[in-house]
C-alpha positions, 0 to 999 in steps of 0.5 A: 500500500502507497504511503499517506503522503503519496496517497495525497499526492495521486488524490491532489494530482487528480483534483488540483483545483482543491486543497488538501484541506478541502479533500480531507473534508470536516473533522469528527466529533470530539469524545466531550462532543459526543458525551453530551448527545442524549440517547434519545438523539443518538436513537433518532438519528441511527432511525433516520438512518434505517428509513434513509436507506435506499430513499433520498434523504430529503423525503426522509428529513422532510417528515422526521418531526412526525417520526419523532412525534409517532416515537414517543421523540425516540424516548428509548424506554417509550418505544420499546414499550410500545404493542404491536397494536401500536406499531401496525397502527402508525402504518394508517399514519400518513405523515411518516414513512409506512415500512413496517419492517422498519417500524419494528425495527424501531422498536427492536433498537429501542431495546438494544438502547435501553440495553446499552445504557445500562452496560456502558451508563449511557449510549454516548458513553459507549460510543464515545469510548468505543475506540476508532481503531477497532471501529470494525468491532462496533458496526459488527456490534450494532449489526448483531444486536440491532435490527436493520443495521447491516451493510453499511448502515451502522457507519453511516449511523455513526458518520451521521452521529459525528463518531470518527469511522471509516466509510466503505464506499464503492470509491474507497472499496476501488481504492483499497484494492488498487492499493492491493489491501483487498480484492474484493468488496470486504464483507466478512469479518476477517476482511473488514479486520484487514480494511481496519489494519490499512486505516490504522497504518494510514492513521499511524503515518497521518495523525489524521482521522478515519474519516479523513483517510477515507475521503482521502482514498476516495478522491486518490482514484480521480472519479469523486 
């Protein structure tokens, strides 16, 4: 694999008209940063995130305050509390999104929230401590204990949340291999621990964040 400073060179090479600074995009969250989120935020935001998923976005922020109206506004214990009555009900509720497979998720996260604080004191305090170079270690936790957290859904949950991750997306997939770390769109656990290792090097040389490196590899294949 190329060292950081050639990977900026090939990304800079390909888009002169930016600056590294512009490439690298804005930096994550700090820890106090993400201590102070309130769980309820924290569950809200990993919703939006499951009813974004193959729609556009802004369909979906358009009509967030009546999810957080028809959820109790994401109050962990609220929702998993709620009937099945209750959750077959908000499919005759216009203002939201009617993907039932999604409203039980809703519920089903509420749990894995509750769950949460009381292991670690708070979600915030989990996340917020979960160390970045073994990230990895978290998408699979979210994706085992959650609902509808496959794929790439739990680092986009965690981008969206400010929490420092890398993104696997089909640009920084085309990167990584040309960079011979993988070859092939990482999937299984022990490929996802080899994509780790490579952004745990990049970090080393760089002091730079996960996600920087991650935009950074994305621009270093000239299509972004």
């Amino acid at each position: 694999m190329k060292s950081w400073s050639d990977l900026c060179a090939q990304a800079m090479n390909f888009h002169p008209e930016s600056s590294l600074d512009e490439l690298l995009g804005q930096a994550p969250l700090r820890r106090e940063e993400l201590l102070v989120l309130a769980d309820d935020r924290i569950f809200s935001t990993l919703t939006r995130r499951i009813f974004r998923a193959g729609l556009k976005h802004s369909l979906v922020d358009a009509k967030w305050p009546a999810f957080e109206e028809a959820f109790y506004h994401f109050n962990p214990e609220a929702v998993q509390e709620m009937s099945d009555e209750m959750l077959e009900g908000l499919m005759q509720n216009d203002q939201i999104i009617r993907h039932f497979g999604k409203i039980k998720a809703t519920r089903a996260n509420a749990m894995l929230m509750v769950d949460l604080a009381q292991e670690y004191g708070s979600v915030a305090k989990m996340i917020a401590d979960w160390p970045e170079e073994e990230i990895v270690e978290l998408w699979a936790l979210l994706k085992k204990r959650g609902k509808q957290l496959g794929g790439n859904s739990a680092a986009y949950f965690l981008r969206m949340l400010g929490k420092d991750t890398f993104m696997l997306t089909d640009d920084v997939v085309t990167a990584l291999k040309a960079q011979g770390v993988i070859d092939k769109k990482p999937t299984a656990h022990r490929d996802l621990i080899q994509v780790q290792s490579a952004f745990n090097q990049l970090r080393e040389q760089s002091g730079k964040p996960l996600c920087q490196i991650s935009r950074l590899l994305a621009h270093s294949i000239g299509q972004v």
